[in-house]
FIMIFI-951639 format. One line per 3 residues: number of its first residue (from 1); for each residue x, y, z of N, C-alpha, C, O. Coordinates in steps of 0.05 Angstrom, whole numbers, plus 5000, padded with zeros to 4 digits. Example, Ala and Ser with C-alpha at 12.3 -4.5 7.8 and 13.67 -1.06 7.14 Angstrom:
// FIMIFI-951639
1> 5264,4886,5156,5246,4910,5156,5264,4934,5156,5285,4934,5169 | 5257,4955,5142,5273,4979,5143,5258,5001,5157,5268,5023,5161
END
This chain:
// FIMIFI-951639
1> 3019,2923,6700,3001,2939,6683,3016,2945,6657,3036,2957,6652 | 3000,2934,6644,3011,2954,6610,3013,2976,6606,2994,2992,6610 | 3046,2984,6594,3064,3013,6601,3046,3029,6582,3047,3053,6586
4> 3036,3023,6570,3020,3045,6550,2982,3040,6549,2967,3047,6531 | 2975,3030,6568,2947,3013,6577,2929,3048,6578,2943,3068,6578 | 2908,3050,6579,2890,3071,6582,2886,3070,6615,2882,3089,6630
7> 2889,3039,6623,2890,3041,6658,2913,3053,6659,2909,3077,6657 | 2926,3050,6660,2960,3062,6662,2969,3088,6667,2985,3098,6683 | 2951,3100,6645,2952,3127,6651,2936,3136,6665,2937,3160,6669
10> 2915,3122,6676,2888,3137,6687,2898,3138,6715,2889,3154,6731 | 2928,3111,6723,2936,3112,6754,2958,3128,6745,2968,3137,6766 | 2969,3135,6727,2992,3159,6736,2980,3179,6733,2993,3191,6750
13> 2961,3198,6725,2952,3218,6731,2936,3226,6751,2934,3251,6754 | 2920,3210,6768,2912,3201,6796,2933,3200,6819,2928,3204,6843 | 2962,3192,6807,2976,3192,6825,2990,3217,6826,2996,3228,6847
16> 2994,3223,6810,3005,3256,6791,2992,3276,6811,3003,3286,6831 | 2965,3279,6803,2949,3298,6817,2941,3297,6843,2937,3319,6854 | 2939,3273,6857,2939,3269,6891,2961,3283,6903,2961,3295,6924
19> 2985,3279,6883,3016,3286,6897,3009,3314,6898,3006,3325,6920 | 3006,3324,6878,3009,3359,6872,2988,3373,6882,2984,3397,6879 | 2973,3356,6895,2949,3367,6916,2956,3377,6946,2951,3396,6961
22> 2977,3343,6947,2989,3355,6984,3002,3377,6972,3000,3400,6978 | 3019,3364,6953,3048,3390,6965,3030,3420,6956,3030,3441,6970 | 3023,3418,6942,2999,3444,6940,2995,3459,6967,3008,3477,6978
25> 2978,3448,6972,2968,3453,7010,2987,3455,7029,2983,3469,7048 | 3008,3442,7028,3027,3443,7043,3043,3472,7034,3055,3485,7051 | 3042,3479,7012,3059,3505,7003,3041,3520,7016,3048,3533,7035
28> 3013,3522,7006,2992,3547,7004,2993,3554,7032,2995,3578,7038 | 2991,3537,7051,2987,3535,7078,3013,3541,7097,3010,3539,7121 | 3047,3552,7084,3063,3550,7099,3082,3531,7110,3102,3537,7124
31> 3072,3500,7101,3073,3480,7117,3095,3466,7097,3089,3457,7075 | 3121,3466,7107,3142,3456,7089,3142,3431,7089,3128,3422,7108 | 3154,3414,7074,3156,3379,7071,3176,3379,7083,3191,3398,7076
34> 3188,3364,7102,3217,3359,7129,3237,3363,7101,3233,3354,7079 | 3256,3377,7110,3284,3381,7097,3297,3359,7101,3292,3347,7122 | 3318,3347,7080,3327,3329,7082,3317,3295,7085,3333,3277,7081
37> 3296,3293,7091,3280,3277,7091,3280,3250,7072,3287,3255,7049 | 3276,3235,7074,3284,3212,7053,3243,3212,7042,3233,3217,7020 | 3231,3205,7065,3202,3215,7050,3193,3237,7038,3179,3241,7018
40> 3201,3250,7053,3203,3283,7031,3209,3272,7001,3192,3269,6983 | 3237,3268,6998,3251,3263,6971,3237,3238,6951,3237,3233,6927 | 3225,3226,6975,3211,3197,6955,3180,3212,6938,3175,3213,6914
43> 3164,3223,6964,3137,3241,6953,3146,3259,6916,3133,3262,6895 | 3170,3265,6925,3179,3299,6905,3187,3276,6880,3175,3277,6858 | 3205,3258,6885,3215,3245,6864,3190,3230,6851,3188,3229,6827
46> 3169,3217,6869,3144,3201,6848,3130,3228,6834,3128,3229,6810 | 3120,3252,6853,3112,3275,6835,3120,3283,6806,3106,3289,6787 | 3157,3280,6810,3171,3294,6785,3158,3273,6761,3145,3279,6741
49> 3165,3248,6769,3166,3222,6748,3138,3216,6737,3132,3207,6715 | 3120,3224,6759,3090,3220,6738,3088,3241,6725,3086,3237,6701 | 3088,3271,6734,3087,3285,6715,3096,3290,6693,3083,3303,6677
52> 3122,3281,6688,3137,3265,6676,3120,3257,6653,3113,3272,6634 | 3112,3227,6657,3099,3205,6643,3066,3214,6635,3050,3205,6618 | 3064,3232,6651,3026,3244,6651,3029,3258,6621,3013,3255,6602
55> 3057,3278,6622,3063,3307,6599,3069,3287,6574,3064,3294,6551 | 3078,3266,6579,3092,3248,6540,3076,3239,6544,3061,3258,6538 | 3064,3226,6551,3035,3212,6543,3024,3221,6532,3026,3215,6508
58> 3003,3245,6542,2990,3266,6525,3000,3273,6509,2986,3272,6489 | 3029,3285,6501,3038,3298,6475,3042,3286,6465,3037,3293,6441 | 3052,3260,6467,3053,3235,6443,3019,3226,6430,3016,3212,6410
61> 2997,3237,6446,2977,3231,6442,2957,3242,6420,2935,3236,6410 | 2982,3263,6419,2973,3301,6403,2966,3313,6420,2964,3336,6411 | 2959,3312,6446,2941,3334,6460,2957,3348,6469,2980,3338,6470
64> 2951,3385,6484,2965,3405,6484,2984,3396,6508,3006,3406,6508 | 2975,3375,6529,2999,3372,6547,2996,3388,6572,2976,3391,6586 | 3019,3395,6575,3022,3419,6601,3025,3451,6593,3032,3469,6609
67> 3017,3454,6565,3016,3474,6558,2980,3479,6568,2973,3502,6570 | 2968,3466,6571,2940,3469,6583,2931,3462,6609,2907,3461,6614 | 2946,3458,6621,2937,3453,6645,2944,3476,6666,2966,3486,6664
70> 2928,3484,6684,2927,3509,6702,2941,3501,6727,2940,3517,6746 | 2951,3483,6728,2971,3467,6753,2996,3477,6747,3009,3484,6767 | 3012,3483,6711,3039,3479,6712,3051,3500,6726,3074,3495,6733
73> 3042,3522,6731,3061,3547,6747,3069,3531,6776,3091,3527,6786 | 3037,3521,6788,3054,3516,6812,3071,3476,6814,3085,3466,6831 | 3064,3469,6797,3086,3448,6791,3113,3453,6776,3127,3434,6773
76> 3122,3476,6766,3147,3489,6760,3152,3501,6793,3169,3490,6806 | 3144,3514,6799,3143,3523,6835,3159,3489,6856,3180,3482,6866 | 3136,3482,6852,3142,3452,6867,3163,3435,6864,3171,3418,6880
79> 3173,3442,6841,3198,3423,6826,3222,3436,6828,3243,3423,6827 | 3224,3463,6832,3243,3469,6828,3247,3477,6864,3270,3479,6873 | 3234,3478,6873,3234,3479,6907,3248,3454,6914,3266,3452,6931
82> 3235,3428,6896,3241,3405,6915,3277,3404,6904,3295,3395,6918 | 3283,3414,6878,3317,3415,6872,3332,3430,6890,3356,3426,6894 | 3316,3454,6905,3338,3473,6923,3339,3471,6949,3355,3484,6961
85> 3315,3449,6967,3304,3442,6991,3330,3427,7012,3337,3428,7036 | 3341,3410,6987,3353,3392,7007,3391,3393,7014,3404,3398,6994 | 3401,3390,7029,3425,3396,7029,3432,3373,7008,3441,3381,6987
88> 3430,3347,7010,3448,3327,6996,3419,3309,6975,3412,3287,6982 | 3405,3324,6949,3388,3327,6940,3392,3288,6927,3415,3282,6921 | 3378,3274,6925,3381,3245,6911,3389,3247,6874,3391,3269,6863
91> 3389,3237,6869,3404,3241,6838,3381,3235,6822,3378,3249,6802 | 3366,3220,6826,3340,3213,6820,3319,3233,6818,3302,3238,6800 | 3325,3244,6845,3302,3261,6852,3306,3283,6826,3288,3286,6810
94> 3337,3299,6825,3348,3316,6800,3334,3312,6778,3316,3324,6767 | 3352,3284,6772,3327,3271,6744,3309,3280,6738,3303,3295,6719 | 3296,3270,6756,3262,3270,6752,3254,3288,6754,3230,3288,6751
97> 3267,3321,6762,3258,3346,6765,3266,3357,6734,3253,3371,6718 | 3290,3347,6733,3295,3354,6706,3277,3352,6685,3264,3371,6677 | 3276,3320,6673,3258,3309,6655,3227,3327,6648,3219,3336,6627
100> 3215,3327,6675,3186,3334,6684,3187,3367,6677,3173,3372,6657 | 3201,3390,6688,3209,3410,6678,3213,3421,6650,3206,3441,6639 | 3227,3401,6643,3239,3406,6615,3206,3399,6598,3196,3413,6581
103> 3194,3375,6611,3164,3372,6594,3147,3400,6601,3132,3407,6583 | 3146,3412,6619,3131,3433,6623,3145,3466,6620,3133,3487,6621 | 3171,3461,6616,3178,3500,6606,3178,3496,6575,3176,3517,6563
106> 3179,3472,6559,3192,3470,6535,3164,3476,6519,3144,3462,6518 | 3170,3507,6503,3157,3520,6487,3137,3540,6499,3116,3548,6489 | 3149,3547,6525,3130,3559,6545,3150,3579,6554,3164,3572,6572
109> 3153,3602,6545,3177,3621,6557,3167,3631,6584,3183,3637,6602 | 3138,3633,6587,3131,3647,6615,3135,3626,6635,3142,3634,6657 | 3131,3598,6632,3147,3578,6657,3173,3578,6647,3187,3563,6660
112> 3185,3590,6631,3220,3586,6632,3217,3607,6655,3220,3599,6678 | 3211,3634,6650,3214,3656,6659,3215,3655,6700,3229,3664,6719 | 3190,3639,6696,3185,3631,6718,3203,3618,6739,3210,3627,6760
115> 3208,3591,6726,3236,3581,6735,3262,3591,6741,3277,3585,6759 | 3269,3615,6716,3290,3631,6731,3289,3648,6751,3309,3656,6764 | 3264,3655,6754,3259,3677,6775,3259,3668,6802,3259,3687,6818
118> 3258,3646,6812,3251,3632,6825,3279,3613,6833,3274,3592,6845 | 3310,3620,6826,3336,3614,6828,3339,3586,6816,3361,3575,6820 | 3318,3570,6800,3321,3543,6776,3347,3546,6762,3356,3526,6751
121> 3363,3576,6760,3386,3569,6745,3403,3555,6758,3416,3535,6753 | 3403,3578,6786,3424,3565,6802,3420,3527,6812,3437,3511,6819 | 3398,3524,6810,3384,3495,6816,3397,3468,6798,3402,3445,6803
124> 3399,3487,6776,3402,3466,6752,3436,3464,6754,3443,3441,6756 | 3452,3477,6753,3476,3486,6756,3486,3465,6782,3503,3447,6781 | 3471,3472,6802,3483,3459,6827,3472,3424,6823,3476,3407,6840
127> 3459,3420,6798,3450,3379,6795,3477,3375,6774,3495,3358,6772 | 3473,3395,6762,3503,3383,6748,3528,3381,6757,3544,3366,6747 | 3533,3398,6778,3556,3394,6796,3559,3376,6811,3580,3364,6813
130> 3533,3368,6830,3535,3346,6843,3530,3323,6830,3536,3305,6845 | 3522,3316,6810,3517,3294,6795,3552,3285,6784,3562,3263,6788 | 3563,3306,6774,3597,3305,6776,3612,3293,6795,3625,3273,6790
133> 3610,3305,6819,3617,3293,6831,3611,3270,6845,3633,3259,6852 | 3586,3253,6854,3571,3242,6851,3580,3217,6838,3572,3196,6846 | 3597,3218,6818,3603,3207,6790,3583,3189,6776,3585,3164,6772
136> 3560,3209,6767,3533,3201,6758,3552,3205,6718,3570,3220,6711 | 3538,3183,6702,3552,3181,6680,3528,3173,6660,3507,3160,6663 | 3537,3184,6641,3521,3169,6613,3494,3179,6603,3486,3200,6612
139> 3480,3165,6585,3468,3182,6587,3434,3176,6591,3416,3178,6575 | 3435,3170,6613,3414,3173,6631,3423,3193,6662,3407,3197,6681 | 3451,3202,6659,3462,3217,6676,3441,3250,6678,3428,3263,6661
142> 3449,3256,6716,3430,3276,6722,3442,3298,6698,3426,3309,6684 | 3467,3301,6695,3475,3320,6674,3466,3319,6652,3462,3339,6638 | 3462,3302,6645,3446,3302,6604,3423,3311,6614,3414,3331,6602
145> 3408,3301,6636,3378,3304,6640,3384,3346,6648,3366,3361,6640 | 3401,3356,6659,3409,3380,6666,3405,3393,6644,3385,3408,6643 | 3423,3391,6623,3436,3402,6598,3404,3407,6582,3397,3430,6576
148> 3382,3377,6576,3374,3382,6564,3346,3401,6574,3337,3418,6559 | 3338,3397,6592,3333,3428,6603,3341,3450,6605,3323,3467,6602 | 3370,3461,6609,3380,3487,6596,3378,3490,6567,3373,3510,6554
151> 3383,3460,6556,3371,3476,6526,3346,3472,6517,3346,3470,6493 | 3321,3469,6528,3293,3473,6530,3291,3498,6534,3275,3510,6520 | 3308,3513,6556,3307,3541,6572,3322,3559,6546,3308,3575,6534
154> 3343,3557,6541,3357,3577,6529,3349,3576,6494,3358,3593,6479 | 3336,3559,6488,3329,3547,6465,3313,3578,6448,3289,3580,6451 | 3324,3597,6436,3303,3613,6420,3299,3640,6457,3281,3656,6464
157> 3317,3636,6465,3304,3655,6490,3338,3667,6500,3354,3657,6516 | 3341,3685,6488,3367,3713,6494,3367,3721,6519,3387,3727,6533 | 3345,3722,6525,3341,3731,6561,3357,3701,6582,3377,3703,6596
160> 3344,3683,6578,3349,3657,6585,3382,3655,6586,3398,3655,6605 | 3385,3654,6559,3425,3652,6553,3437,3664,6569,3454,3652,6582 | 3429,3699,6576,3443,3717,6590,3435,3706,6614,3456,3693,6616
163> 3421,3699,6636,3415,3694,6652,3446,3661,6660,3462,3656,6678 | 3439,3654,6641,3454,3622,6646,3486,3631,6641,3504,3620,6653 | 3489,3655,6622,3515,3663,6620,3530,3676,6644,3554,3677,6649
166> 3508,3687,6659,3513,3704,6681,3518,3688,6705,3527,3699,6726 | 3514,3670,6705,3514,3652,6727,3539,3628,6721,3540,3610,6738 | 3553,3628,6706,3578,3608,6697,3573,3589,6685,3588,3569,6685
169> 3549,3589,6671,3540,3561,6650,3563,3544,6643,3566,3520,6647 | 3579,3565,6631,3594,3556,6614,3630,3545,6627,3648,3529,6621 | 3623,3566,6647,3651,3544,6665,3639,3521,6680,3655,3503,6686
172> 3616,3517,6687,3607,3493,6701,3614,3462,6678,3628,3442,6681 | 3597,3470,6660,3594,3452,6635,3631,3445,6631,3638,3421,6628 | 3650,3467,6630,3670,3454,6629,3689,3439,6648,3703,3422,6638
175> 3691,3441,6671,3688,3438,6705,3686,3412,6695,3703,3397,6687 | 3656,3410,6698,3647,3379,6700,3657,3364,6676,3651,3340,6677 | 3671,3371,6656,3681,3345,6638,3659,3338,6618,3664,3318,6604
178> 3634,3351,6613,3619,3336,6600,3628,3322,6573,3646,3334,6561 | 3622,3304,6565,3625,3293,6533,3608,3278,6524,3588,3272,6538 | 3611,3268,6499,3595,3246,6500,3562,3248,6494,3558,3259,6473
181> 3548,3244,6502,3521,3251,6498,3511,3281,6510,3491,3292,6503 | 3525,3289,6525,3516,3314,6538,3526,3338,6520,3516,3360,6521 | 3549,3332,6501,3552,3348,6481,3532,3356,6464,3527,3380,6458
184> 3518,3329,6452,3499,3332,6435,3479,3359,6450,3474,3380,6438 | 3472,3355,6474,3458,3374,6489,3470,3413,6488,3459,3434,6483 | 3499,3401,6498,3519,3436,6492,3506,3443,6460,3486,3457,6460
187> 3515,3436,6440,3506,3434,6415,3475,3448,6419,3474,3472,6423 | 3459,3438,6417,3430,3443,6423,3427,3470,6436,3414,3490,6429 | 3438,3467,6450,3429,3492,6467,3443,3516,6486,3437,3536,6500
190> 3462,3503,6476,3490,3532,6486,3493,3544,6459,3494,3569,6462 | 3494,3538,6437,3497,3557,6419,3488,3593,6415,3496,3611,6400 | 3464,3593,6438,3460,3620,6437,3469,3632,6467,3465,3656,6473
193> 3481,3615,6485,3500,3628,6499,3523,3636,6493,3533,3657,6500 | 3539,3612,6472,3563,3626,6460,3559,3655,6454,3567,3676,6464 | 3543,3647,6431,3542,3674,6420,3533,3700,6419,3534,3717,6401
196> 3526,3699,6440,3507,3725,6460,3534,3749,6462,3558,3747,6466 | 3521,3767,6457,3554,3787,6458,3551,3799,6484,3568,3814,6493
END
């Protein structure tokens, strides 16, 4: 199928929204997705990645995106569940929670808000650590995809910084060695953690 086809998008948002239907029902209802699970992680990781591709599509399209749609609270819910669910989480799966996230808090302080309330700091914190270790690199690495979601989150939001400051942002980021392209990201978006008094 052609990556930019009008069919194209008509099956990733079909597939987008079937996904975010179970796990929907499955939340609303009590009914957890198996922990640890490799189908668990395959369902969560196609969820993250269409939504993903559903949110740039549209905004590359001009249209408002996931800033209009009445799904994103509980797909910030869903995404950040499927980052804290698993003991040994796929790197992919991170990614793609990342990416998809970052398309739906970015310019939206009440899904940032959301996400932190809901322990996403500690979420994001614990993909960059294991992506470290992991020895996930470069920059398609879970850590750039990490970083540039904290600075979506902390971007213009003091509350955010303190929150990420409070939690060791800033020794993790050094811990892990970042350089390289993930700097560009520190740059971006630690600047108002530095300087938070």
């Amino acid at each position: 199928m052609p990556r930019d086809s009008a069919g194209t998008m008509a099956v990733q948002q079909a597939t987008a929204w079937a996904t975010f239907e179970v796990a929907k029902t499955q939340l609303n209802q009590g009914k957890a997705m198996p922990r640890d699970s490799a189908g668990t992680m395959a369902v969560q990781q196609a969820t993250a990645w269409a939504t993903f591709e559903v949110a740039k599509t549209q905004l590359n399209q001009g249209k408002a995106g996931p800033a209009e749609w009445p799904q994103s609270d509980t797909l910030v819910l869903l995404l950040v569940h499927a980052m804290q669910m698993h003991s040994s989480p796929g790197l992919e799966l991170l990614r793609g929670c990342c990416f998809a996230l970052k398309k739906l808090i970015k310019d939206q302080p009440l899904k940032g808000s959301l996400f932190l309330r809901n322990r996403g700091g500690e979420a994001l914190l614990a993909a960059i650590r294991l992506g470290q270790r992991q020895g996930s690199a470069g920059p398609h690495s879970v850590q750039v995809a990490a970083m540039w979601l904290m600075a979506a989150l902390v971007t213009g939001n003091a509350r955010a910084a303190l929150e990420f400051r409070s939690l060791g942002a800033l020794d993790c980021v050094v811990e892990c060695g970042l350089l390289g392209a993930e700097l560009w990201a520190l740059v971006w978006g630690f600047g108002a953690l530095a300087s938070g008094d």
